[in-house]
C-alpha positions as CSV (number, residue, x, y, z in Angstrom):
1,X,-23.9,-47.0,-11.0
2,X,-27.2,-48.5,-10.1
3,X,-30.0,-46.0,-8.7
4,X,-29.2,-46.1,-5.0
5,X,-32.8,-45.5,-3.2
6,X,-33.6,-48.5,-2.5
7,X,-29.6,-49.1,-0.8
8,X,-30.5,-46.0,1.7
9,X,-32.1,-47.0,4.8
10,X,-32.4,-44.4,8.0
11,X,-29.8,-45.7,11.1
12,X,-31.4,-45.1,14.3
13,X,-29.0,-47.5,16.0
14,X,-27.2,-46.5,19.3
15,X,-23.7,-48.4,18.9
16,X,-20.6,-48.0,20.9
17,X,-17.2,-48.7,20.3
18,X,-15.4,-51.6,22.2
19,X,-12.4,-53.6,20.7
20,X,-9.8,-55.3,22.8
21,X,-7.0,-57.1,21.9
22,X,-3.6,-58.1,24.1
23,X,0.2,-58.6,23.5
24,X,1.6,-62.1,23.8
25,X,2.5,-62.8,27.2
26,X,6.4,-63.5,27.4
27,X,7.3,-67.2,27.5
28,X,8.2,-69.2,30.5
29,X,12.0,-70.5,28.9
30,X,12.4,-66.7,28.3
31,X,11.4,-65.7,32.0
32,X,13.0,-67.7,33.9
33,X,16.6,-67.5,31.6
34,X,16.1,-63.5,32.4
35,X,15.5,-64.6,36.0
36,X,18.7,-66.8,36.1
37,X,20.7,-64.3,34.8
38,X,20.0,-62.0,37.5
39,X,21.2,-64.2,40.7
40,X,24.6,-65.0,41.4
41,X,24.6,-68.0,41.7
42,X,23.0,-70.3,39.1
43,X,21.7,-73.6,39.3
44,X,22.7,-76.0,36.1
45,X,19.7,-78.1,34.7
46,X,19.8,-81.7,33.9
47,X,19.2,-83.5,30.3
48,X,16.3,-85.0,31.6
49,X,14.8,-81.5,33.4
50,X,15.3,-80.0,30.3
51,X,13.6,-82.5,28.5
52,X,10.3,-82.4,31.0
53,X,10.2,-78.6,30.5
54,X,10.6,-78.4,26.3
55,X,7.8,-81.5,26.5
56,X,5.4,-79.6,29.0
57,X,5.5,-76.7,26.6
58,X,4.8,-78.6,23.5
59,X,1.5,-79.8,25.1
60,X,0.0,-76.3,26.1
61,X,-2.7,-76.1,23.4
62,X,-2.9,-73.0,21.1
63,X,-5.3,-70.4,21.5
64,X,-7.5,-70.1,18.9
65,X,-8.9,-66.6,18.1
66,X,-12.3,-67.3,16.1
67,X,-13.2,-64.4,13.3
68,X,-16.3,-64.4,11.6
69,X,-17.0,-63.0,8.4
70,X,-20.3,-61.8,6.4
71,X,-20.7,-61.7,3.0
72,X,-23.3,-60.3,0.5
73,X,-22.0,-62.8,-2.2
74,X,-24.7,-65.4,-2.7
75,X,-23.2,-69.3,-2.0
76,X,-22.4,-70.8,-5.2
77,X,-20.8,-74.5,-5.8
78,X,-19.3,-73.5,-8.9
79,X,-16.3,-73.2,-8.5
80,X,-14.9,-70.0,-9.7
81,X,-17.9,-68.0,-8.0
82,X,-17.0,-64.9,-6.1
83,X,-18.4,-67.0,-3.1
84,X,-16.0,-70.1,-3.6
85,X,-13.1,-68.0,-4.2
86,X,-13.3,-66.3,-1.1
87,X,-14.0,-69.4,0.7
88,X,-10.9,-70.7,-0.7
89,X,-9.2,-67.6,0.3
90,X,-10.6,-68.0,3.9
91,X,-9.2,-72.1,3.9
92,X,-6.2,-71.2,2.7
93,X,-5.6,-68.9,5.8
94,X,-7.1,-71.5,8.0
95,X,-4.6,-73.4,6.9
96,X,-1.4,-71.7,7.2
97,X,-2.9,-70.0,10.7
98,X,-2.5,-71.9,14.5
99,X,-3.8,-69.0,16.1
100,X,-6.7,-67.7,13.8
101,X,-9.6,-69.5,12.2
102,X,-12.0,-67.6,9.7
103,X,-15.7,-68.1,9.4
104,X,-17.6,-67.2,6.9
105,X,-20.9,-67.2,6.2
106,X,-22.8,-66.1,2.7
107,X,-26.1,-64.3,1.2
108,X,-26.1,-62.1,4.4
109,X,-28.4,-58.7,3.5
110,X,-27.8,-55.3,4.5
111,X,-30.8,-55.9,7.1
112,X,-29.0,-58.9,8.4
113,X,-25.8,-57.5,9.1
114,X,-26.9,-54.0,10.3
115,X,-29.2,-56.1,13.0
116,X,-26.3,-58.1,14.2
117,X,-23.5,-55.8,14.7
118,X,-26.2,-52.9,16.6
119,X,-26.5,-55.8,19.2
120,X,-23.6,-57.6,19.0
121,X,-19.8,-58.0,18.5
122,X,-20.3,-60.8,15.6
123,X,-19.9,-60.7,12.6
124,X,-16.6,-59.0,13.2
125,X,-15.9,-58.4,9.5
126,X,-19.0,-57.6,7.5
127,X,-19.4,-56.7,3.6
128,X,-21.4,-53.2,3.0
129,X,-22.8,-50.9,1.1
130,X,-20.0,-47.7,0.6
131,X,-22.6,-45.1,1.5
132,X,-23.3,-46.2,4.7
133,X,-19.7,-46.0,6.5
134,X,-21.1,-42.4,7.2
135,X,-23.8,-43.0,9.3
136,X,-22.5,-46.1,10.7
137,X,-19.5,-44.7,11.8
138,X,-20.9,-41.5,13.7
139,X,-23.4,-43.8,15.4
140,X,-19.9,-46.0,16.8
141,X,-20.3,-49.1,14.8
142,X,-17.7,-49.2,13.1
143,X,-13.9,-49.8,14.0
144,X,-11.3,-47.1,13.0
145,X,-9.2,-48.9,10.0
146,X,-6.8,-45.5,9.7
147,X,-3.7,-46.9,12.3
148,X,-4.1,-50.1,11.2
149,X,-3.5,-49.3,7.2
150,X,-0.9,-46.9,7.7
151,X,0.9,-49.5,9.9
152,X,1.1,-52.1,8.1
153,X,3.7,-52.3,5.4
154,X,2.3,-55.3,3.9
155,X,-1.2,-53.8,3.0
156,X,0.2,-51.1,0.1
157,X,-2.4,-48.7,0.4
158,X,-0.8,-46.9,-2.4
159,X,-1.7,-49.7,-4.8
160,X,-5.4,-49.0,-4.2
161,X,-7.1,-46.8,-6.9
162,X,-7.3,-43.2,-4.9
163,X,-11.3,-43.1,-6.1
164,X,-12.2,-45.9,-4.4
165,X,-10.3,-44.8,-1.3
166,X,-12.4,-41.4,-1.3
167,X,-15.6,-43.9,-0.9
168,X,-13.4,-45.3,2.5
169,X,-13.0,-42.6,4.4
170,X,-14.8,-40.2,6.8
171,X,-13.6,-36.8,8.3
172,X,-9.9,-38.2,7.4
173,X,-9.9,-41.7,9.2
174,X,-10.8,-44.5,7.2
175,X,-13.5,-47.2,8.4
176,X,-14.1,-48.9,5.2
177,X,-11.6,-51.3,3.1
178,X,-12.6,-51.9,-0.7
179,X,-13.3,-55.2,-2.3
180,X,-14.1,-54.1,-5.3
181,X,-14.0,-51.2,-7.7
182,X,-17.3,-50.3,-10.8
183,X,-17.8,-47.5,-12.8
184,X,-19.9,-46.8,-15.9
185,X,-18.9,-46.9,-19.5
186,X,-21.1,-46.3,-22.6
187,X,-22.0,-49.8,-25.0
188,X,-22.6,-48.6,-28.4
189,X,-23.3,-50.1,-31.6
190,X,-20.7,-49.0,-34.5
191,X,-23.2,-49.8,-37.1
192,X,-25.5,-47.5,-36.1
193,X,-23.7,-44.8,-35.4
194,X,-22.0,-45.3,-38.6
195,X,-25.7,-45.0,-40.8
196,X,-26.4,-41.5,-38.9
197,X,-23.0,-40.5,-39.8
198,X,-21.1,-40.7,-36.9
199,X,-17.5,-43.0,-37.7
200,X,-16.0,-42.7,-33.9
201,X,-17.6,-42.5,-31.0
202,X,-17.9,-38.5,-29.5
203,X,-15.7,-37.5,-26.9
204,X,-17.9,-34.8,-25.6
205,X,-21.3,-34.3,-23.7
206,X,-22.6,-31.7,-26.6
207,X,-21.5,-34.5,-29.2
208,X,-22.9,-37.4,-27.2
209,X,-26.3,-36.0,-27.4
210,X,-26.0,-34.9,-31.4
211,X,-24.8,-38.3,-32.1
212,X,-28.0,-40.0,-29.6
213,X,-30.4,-37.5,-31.7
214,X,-29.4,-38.4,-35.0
215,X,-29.2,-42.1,-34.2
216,X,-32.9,-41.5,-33.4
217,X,-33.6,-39.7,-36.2
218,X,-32.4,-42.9,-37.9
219,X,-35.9,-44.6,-37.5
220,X,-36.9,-47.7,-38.4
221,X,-35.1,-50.8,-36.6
222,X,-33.8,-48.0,-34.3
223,X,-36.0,-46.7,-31.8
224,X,-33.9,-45.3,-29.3
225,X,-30.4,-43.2,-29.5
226,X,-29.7,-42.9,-25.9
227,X,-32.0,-43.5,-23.0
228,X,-31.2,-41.2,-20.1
229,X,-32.8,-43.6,-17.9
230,X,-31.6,-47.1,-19.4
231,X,-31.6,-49.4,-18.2
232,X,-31.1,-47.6,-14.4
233,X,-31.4,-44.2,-13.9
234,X,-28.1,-42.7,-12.6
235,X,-29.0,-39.5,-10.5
236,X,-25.3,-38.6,-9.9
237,X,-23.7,-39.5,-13.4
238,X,-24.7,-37.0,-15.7
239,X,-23.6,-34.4,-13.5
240,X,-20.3,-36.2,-13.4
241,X,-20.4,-36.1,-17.1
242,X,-20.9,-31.9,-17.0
243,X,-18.1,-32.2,-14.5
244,X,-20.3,-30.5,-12.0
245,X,-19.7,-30.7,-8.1
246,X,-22.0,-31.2,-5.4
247,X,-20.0,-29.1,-2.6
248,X,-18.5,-25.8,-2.8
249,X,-14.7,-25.4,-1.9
250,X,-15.2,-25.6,2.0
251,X,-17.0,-28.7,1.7
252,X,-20.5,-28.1,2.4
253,X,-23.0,-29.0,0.3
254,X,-24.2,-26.8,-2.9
255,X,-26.3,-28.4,-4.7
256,X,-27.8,-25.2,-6.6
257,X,-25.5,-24.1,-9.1
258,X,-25.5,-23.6,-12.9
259,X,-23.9,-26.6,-14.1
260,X,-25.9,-29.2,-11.7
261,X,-28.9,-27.6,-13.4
262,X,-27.3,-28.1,-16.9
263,X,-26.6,-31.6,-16.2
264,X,-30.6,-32.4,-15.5
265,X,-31.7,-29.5,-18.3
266,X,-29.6,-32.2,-20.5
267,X,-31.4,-35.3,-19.6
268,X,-34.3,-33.6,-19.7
269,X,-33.8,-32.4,-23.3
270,X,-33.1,-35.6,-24.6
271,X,-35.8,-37.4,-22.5
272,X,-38.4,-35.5,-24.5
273,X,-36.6,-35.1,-28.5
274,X,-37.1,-39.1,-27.9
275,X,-41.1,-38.8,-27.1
276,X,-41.2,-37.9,-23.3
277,X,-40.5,-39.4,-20.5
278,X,-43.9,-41.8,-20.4
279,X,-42.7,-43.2,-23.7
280,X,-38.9,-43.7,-22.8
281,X,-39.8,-45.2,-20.0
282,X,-42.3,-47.7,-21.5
283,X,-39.6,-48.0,-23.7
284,X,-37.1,-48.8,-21.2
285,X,-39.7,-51.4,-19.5
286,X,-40.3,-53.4,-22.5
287,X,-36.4,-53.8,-23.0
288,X,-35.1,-54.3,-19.5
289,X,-35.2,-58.3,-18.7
290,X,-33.0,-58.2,-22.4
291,X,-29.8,-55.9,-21.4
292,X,-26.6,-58.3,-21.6
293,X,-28.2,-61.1,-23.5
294,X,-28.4,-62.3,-27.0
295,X,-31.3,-60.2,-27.6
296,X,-29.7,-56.1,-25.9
297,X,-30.9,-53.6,-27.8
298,X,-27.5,-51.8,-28.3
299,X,-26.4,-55.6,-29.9
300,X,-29.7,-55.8,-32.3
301,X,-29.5,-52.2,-33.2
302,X,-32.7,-51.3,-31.7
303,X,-30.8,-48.9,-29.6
304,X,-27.5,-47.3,-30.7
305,X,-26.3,-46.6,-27.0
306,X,-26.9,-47.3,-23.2
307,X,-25.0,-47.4,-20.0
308,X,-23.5,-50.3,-18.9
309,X,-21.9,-51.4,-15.5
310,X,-18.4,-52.8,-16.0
311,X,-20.0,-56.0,-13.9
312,X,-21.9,-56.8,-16.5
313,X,-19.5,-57.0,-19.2
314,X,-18.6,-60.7,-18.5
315,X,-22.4,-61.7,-18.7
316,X,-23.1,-59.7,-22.2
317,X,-19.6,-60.8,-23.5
318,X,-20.7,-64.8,-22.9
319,X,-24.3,-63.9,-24.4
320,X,-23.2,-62.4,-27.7
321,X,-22.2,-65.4,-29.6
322,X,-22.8,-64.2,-33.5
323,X,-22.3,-60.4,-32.8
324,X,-17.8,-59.6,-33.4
325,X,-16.9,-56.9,-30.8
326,X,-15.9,-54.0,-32.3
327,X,-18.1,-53.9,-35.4
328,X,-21.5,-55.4,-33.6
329,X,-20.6,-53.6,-30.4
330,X,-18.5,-51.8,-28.3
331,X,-17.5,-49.7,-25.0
332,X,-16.5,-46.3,-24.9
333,X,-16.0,-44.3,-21.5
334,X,-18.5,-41.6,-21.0
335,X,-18.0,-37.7,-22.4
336,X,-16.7,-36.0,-19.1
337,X,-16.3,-37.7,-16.1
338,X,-17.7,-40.9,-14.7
339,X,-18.6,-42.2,-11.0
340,X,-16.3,-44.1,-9.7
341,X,-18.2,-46.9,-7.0
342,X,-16.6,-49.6,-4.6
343,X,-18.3,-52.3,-2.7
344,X,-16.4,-52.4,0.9
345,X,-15.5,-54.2,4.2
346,X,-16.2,-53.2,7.1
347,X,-14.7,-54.1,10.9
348,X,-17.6,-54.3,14.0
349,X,-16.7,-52.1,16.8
350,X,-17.5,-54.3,19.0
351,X,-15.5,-56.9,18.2
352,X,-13.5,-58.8,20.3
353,X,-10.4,-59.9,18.0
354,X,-9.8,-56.1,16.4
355,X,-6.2,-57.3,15.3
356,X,-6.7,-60.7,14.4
357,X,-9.7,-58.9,12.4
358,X,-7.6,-56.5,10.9
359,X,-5.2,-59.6,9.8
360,X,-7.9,-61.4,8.0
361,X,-8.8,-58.4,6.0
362,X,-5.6,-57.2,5.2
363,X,-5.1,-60.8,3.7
364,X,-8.5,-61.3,1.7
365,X,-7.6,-57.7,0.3
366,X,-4.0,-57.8,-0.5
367,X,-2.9,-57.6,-3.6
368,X,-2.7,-61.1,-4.1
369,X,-5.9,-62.1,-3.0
370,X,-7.5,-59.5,-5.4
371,X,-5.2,-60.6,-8.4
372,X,-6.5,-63.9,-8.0
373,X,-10.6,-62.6,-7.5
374,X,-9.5,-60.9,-10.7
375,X,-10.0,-64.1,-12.9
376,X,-13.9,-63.5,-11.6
377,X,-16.9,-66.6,-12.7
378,X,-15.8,-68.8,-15.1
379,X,-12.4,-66.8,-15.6
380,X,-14.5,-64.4,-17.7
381,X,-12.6,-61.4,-15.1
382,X,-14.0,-59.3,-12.3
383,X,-13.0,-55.9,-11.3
384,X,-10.8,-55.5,-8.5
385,X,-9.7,-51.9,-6.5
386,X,-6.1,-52.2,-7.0
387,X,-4.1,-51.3,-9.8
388,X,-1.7,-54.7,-9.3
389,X,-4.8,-56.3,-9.9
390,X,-6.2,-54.9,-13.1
391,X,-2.9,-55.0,-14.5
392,X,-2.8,-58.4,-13.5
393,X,-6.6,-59.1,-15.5
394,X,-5.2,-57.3,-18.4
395,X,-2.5,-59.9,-18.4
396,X,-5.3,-62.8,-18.3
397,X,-6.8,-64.9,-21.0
398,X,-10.3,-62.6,-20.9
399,X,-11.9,-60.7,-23.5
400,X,-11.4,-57.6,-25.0
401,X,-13.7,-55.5,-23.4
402,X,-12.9,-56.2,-19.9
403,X,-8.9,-55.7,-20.7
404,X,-10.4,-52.1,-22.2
405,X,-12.5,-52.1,-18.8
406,X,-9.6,-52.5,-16.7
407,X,-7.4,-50.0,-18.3
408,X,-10.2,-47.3,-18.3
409,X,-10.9,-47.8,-14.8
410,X,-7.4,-47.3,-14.3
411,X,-6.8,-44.2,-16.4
412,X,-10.1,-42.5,-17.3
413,X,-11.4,-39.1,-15.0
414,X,-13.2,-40.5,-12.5
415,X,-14.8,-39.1,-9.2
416,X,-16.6,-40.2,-6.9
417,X,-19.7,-38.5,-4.6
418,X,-18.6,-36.8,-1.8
419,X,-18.5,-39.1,1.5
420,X,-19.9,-37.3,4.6
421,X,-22.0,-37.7,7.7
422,X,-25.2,-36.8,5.5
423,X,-24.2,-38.6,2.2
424,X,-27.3,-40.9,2.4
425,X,-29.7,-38.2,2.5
426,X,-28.2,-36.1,0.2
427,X,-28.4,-39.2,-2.0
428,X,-31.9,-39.6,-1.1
429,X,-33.0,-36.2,-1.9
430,X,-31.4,-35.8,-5.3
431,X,-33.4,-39.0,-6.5
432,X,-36.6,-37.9,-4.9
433,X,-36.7,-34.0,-6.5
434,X,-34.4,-34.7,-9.7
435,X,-36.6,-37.3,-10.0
436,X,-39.5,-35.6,-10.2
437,X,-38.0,-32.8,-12.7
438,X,-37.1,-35.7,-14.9
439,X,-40.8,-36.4,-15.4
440,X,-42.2,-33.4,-15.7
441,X,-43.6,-33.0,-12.1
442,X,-41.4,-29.9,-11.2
443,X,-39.7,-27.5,-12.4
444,X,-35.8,-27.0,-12.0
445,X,-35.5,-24.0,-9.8
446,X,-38.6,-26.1,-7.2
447,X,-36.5,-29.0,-7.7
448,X,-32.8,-27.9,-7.3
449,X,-34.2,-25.6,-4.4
450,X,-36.2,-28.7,-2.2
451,X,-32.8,-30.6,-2.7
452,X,-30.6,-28.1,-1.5
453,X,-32.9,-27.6,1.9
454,X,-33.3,-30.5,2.2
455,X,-29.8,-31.5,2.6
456,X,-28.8,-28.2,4.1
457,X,-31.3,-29.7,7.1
458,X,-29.7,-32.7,7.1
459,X,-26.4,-31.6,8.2
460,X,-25.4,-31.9,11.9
């Protein structure tokens, strides 16, 4: 999971929340046959009456219902690009729907779409960020999704991995569908672990961190075990990894407690056995524009281990012509737990078309839409939220490591951060003062303490 400060922007929106939608009015044929059957006496139509009437109907035009529909995804022409599939998606509803036509538009950016829908009711469907349904939704921007999945039988809400669901909802309702589903895994190189005397990879945080310091210990070729901050400093994984919470049993936020401090006291540790933090992040610069090419660090041995987003997998697996998977390299899941992330969908308030909204999305996220976003850019597999459609990648013609990807995502102990009405500056906070212990700039009591009154302010 990617550092998240730059994702967190303050809302000072005023929104409100207006959908309409209406029920089909009752045909004429069906009106006036109810109408008939109510007098006593009933007048017989001719052929030809009959005739006028079924041709008068047949030329009242449809009404069209227009939805629109934003998308992060860049606009690519190849063909199997997240972009063109879900165009395809979107002209294969157009074309089996009379009464709804989708438009989609592309390469739209959080600032973009956060403009639009505070002043208007388009786009009605929007792509966003998971940690901002919070904010969004207190401030009325954002339609209530809970009647409409539990109502409709052909959405399977069960099918849905339950970690990405926690990212969807808010108090209870939910106001966010997933479109897709990440979390972190560990790429290691076997050879090197082998020479520092390590055969499998460790299954535990106190091992993970033997095994990074003797890899280090190693020398020559090697330069780096494990980088706590490589190639992205994740400020809410480690603590996953300690299995440590961020909210006491009631739900409110407690940021200061033993094993939170462990978690950073562990980074920390291993930060400075490899040189410091200054030198591991030099380090870290100079090898950053090579992670999932021919030249990664964990592939030339220069590094026995680094995180690694599952959405990368495809890239590095295409880039490592010459290196065999599992004896150049491999994936492991982390020690612990890891974060579960989702990106999501969103519905505008203020939409006008709230059902034929609703019908769009349900379709683009059922579970075959996702089975077939599955296959991913150039068939090399993407990660989907539903467990039909992992099963369904594990089935495909992709690599080995993205068939392990899917089953770990589907099986490992994942969590994910705890959604609430302050999650973005919760978020914010534990990057700015974690940060800053990381570094050396504070100490851990200064830092634990500024993030838990900090967020204790924060709270509504």
């Amino acid at each position: 999971m990617k550092k998240v400060t730059a994702l967190l922007t303050a809302m000072t929106m005023v929104l409100s929340l207006s959908a309409c939608g209406s029920e089909p009015a009752e045909s004429s044929n069906e009106m006036s046959s109810a109408a008939q059957e109510s007098q006593t006496e009933k007048k017989e139509t001719t052929p030809e009456e009959s005739e006028a009437s079924d041709s008068s109907e047949e030329s009242q035009p449809t009404e069209v219902t227009t939805v629109t529909l934003w998308s992060m995804f860049a606009e690519d022409s190849e063909p199997t690009a997240t972009s063109q599939r879900i165009l395809k998606l979107v002209n294969d509803f157009n074309a089996s729907h009379d009464n709804i036509q989708v438009e989609v538009s592309f390469g739209k950016t959080y600032d973009n779409i956060v403009t639009a829908i505070a002043a208007e009711g388009t786009p009605d469907i929007f792509q966003m960020y998971w940690q901002n349904a919070a904010p969004l939704s207190a401030k009325g921007a954002l339609l209530n999704l809970t009647d409409y999945v539990n109502n409709d039988a052909g959405f399977d809400a069960d099918d849905i991995l339950p970690g990405t669901w926690e990212l969807c909802r808010v108090d209870g309702e939910t106001y966010s569908i997933p479109l897709s589903a990440s979390t972190t895994y560990i790429l290691y190189n076997p050879k090197v672990l082998s020479a520092a005397g390590w055969e499998t990879f460790p299954t535990t945080v106190e091992d993970l961190i033997q095994c990074a310091k003797d890899c280090y210990d190693l020398g020559g070729t090697t330069s780096m075990g494990l980088s706590p901050i490589f190639p992205w400093q994740d400020d809410v994984l480690w603590p996953a990894m300690l299995e440590a919470g961020w909210d006491n049993a009631d739900g409110a936020p407690a940021f200061d407690n033993e094993a939170i401090r462990k978690s950073y006291e562990v980074q920390r540790e291993l930060i400075e056995y490899q040189g410091g933090y200054t030198a591991v992040s030099a380090w870290g610069n100079d090898w950053y524009s090579t992670r999932s090419t021919a030249s990664d660090p964990v592939l030339s041995g220069v590094c026995a281990m680094r995180f690694q987003a599952d959405s990368g997998l495809a890239t590095l697996y295409s880039n490592s012509e010459g290196y065999v998977y599992g004896e150049d390299w491999e994936i492991a899941t982390v020690p612990g737990n890891s974060m579960m992330t989702a990106g999501v969908y969103e519905i505008n308030a203020k939409t006008a078309n709230a059902d034929a909204a609703w019908e769009v999305l349900s379709y683009i996220s059922s579970p075959e839409a996702m089975a077939y976003l599955a296959e991913g850019m150039s068939n090399y597999g993407a990660f989907m939220p539903r467990t039909s459609a992992l099963q369904a990648l594990k089935a495909m013609d992709v690599s080995d490591p993205i068939k392990e990807a899917a089953d770990l995502l589907m099986t490992a102990e994942l969590q994910s951060f705890p959604m609430s009405g302050y999650v973005s500056e919760y978020l914010t906070a534990i990057s700015t003062h974690m940060s800053q212990y990381l570094s050396g700039e504070l100490d851990i009591d200064t830092a634990v303490t500024n993030v838990q009154t900090e967020i204790e302010a924060a709270i509504p």
